[in-house]
C-alpha positions as CSV (number, residue, x, y, z in Angstrom):
1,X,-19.8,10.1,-13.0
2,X,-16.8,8.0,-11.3
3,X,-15.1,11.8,-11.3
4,X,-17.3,13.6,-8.9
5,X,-15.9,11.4,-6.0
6,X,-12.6,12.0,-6.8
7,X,-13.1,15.7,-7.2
8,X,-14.8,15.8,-3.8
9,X,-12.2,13.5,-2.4
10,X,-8.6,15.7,-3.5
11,X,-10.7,18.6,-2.8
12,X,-11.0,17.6,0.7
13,X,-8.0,16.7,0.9
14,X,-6.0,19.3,-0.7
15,X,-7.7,21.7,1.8
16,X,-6.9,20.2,4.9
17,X,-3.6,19.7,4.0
18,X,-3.0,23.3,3.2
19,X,-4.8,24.4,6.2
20,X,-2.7,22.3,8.2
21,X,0.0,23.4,6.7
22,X,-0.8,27.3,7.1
23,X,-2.1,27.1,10.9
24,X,1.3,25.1,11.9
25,X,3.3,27.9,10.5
26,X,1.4,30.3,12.0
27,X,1.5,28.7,15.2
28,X,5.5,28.6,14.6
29,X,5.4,32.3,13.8
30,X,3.7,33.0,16.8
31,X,6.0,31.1,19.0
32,X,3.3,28.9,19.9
33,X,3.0,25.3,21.0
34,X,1.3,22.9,17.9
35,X,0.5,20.6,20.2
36,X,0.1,20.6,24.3
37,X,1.9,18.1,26.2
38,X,4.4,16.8,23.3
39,X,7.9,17.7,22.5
40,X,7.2,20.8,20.1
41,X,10.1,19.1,17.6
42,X,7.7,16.1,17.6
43,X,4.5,18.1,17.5
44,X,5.8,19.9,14.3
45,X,7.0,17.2,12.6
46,X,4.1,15.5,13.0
47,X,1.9,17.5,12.0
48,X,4.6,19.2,8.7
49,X,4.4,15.6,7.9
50,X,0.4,15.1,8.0
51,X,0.0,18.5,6.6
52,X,2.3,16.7,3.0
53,X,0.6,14.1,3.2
54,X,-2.7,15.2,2.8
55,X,-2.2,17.8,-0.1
56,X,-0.2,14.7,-1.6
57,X,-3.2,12.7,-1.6
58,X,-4.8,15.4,-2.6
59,X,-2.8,15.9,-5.8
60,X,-2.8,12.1,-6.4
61,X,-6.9,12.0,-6.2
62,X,-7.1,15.2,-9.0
63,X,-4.7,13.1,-11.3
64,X,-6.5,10.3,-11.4
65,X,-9.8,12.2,-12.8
């Protein structure tokens, strides 16, 4: 039962992440700002760096099922 959490959790996760992920680079494609009214070097690597993070956490959440 302590798994269903964790499922639910890197699931969660792991999607945002790769959503994050996929809309910044289509965004980029696009030639489009991430974010309004920040630096778009700033914007992107901010939000590259979120998008990591999350399917990391993700990935750290399904390995500990």
């Amino acid at each position: 039962m302590e798994s269903g959490p964790a499922i639910f959790a890197g699931a969660a996760f792991t999607v945002f992440g790769a959503g994050l992920l996929v809309w910044t680079a289509a965004r980029l494609m696009h030639r489009a700002p991430v974010a309004h009214g920040v630096s778009p070097a700033t914007a992107v690597a901010y939000a590259l760096g979120a998008g990591v993070a999350f399917l990391a956490l993700g990935v750290w959440c399904f390995s500990r099922i």
